[in-house]
C-alpha positions as CSV (number, residue, x, y, z in Angstrom):
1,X,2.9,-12.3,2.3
2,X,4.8,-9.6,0.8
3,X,8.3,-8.4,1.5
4,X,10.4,-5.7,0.2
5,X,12.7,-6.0,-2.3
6,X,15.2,-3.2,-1.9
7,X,15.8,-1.4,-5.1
8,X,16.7,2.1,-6.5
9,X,15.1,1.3,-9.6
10,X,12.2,2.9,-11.7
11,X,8.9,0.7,-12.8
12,X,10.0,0.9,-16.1
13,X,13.6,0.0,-15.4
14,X,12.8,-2.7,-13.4
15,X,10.3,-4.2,-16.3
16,X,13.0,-3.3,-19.2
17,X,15.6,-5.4,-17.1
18,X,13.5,-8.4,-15.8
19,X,14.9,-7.3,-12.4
20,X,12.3,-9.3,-10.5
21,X,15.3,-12.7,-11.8
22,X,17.7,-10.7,-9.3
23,X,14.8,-10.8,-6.3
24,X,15.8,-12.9,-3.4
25,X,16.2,-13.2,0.1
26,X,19.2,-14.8,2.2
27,X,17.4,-16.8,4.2
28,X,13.7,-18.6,4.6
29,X,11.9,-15.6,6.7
30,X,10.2,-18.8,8.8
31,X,13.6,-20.6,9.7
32,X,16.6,-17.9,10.0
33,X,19.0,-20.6,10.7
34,X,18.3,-22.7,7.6
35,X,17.4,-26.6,7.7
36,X,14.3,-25.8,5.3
37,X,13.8,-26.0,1.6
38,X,13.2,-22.6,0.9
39,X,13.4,-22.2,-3.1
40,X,12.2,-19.7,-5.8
41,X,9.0,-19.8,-6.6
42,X,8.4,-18.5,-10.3
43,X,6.5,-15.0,-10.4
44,X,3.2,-13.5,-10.8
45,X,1.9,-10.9,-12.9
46,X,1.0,-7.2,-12.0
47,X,-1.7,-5.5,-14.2
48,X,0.1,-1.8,-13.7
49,X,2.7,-1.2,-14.9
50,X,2.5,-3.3,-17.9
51,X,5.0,-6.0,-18.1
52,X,5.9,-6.2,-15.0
53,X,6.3,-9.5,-12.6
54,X,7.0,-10.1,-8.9
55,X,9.4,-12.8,-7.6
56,X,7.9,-15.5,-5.5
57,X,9.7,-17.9,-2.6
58,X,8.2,-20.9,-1.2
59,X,8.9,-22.7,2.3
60,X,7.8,-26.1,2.0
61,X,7.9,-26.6,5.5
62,X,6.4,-23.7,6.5
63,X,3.6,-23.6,4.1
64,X,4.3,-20.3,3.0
65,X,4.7,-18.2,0.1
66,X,6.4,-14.6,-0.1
67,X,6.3,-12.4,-2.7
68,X,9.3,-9.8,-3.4
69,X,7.8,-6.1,-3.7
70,X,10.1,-3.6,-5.1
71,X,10.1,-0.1,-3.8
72,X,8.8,1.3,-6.9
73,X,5.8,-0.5,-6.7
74,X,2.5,0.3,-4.4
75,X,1.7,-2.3,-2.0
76,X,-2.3,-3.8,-2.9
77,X,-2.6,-0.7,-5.0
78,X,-2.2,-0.6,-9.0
79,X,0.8,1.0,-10.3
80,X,4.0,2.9,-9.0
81,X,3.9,4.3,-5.1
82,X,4.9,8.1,-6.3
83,X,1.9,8.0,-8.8
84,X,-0.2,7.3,-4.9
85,X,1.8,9.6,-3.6
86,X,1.3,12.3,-6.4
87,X,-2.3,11.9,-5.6
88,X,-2.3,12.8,-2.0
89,X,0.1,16.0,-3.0
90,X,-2.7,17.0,-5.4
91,X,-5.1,16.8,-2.2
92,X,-3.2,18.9,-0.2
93,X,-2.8,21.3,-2.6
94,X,-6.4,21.7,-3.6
95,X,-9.0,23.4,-2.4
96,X,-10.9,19.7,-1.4
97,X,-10.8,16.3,-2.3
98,X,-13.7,16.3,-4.4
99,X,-12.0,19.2,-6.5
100,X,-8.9,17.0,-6.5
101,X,-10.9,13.9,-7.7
102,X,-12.2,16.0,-10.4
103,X,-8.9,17.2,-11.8
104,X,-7.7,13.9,-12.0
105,X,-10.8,11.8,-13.0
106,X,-11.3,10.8,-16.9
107,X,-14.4,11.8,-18.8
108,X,-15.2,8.2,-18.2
109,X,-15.4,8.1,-14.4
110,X,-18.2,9.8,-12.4
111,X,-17.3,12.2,-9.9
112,X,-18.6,10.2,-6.8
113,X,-16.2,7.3,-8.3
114,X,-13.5,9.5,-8.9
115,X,-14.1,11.0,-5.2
116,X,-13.9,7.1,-3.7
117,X,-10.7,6.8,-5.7
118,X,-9.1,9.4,-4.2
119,X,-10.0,8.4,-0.8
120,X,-8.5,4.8,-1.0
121,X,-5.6,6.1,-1.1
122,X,-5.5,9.3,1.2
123,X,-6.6,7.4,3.8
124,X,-3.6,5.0,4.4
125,X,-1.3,7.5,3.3
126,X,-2.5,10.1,5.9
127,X,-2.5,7.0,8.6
128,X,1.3,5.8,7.2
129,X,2.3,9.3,7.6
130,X,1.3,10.1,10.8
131,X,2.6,6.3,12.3
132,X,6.0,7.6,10.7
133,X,5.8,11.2,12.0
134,X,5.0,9.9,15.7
135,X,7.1,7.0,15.8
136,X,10.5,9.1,14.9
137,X,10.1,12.4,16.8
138,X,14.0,12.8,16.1
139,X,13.4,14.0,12.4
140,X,9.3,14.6,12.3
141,X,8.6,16.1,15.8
142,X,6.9,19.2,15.6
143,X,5.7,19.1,11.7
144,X,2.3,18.1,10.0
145,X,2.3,14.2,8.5
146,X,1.7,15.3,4.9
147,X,2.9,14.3,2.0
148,X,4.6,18.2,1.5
149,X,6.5,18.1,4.5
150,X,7.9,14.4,3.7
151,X,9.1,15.7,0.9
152,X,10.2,18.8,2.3
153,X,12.2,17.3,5.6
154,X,13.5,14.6,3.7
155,X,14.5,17.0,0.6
156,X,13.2,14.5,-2.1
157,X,10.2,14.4,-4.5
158,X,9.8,10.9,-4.1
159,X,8.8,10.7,0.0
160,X,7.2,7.5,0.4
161,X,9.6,5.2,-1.6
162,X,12.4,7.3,0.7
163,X,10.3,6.2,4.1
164,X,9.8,2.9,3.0
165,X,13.6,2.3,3.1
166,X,14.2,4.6,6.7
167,X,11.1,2.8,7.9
168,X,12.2,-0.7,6.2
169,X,12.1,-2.7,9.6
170,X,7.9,-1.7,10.2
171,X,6.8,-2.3,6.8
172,X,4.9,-5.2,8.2
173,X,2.6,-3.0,10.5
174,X,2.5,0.1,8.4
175,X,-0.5,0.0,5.9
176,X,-0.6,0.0,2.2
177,X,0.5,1.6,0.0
178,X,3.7,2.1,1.8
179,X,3.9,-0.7,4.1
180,X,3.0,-4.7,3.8
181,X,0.4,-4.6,7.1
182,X,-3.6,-4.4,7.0
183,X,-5.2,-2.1,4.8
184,X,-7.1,1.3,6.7
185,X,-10.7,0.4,7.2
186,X,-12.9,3.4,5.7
187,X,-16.0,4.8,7.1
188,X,-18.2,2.9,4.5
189,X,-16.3,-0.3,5.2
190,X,-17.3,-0.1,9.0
191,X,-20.5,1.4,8.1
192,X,-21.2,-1.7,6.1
193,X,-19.9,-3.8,8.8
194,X,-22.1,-2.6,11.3
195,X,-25.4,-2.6,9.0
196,X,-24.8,-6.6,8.7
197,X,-24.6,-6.8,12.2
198,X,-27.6,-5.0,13.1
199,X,-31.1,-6.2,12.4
200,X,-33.2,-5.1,10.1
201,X,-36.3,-2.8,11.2
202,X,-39.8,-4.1,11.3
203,X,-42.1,-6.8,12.0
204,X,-41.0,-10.2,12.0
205,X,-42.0,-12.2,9.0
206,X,-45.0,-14.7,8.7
207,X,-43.8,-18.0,10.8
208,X,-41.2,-16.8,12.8
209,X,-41.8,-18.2,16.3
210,X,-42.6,-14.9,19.0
């Protein structure tokens, strides 16, 4: 399970330090009041950005492992959250996502890839956005949940690191990349789903019973 690790530092600041040594949490997130063996862990390694590693605690009694996400960092997503967030911007700015996904794709990628990309992370950033937006009407009430008017109201260029700490309290049901809940389902993802639920069309094959 992933918790936040409360930090004002870059990606690259955080790697050139070894910050992830400073990670910890006061008490076991299973037993507040103590009477467990909650320890360190060691750390894992992240693929983006390079070098960098995420403190791990253990509950022996509980069974349970928690890693220490620092706000820098996307949650299941490669990489720093503004370079998610950057993305989204570029959407909103462009004319469509599959012009967006072609400004930003590599000579390497396909444009269909490139256009799956960019809705990976558009999706749970729209849905983050507009949980936020909804939920406090006392700052967000009346504007669109984009990525433009977090930065905008909140007069930073670095919005969803900046919610994650006014939002700090429901990271655990807001989706990733922001938040530490379950990831948005896409169309193909239920599309899939419902194909293997449904049979497939045609006659029964040789020796199945009538």
């Amino acid at each position: 399970m992933q918790l936040r690790h409360q930090t004002s530092l870059t990606s690259k600041e955080y790697v050139t330090r070894k910050w992830w040594r400073e990670a910890s949490l006061v008490h076991c997130p299973a037993h507040p009041r103590g009477g467990c063996h909650f320890h360190r862990h060691g750390t894992y390694l992240r693929v983006a950005p390079p070098g960098m590693r995420i403190a791990r605690l253990y509950c022996p009694e509980a069974r349970r492992t928690w890693s220490l996400l620092p706000d820098c960092l996307s949650s299941h997503f490669r990489g720093d959250l503004t370079t998610v967030e950057d993305v989204v911007a570029i959407v909103e700015a462009g004319k469509s996502v599959e012009a967006a996904a072609d400004a930003l794709r590599s000579l390497a990628i396909s444009l269909p890839a490139a256009v799956r990309w960019v809705r990976r992370r558009l999706a749970p950033v729209r849905a983050a956005l507009l949980a936020i937006f909804t939920l406090m009407p006392q700052i967000f009430a009346g504007y669109v949940p984009t990525v433009y008017e977090a930065r905008r109201i909140l007069c930073t260029t670095s919005a969803l690191a900046t919610l994650r700490d006014i939002v700090a309290d429901r990271l655990a049901a807001l989706p990733p990349p922001l938040g530490f809940g379950p990831r948005v389902k896409t169309r193909r993802r239920r599309r899939q789903r419902r194909e293997r639920r449904q049979h497939k069309v045609g006659a029964d094959p040789p020796g199945q019973p009538v």
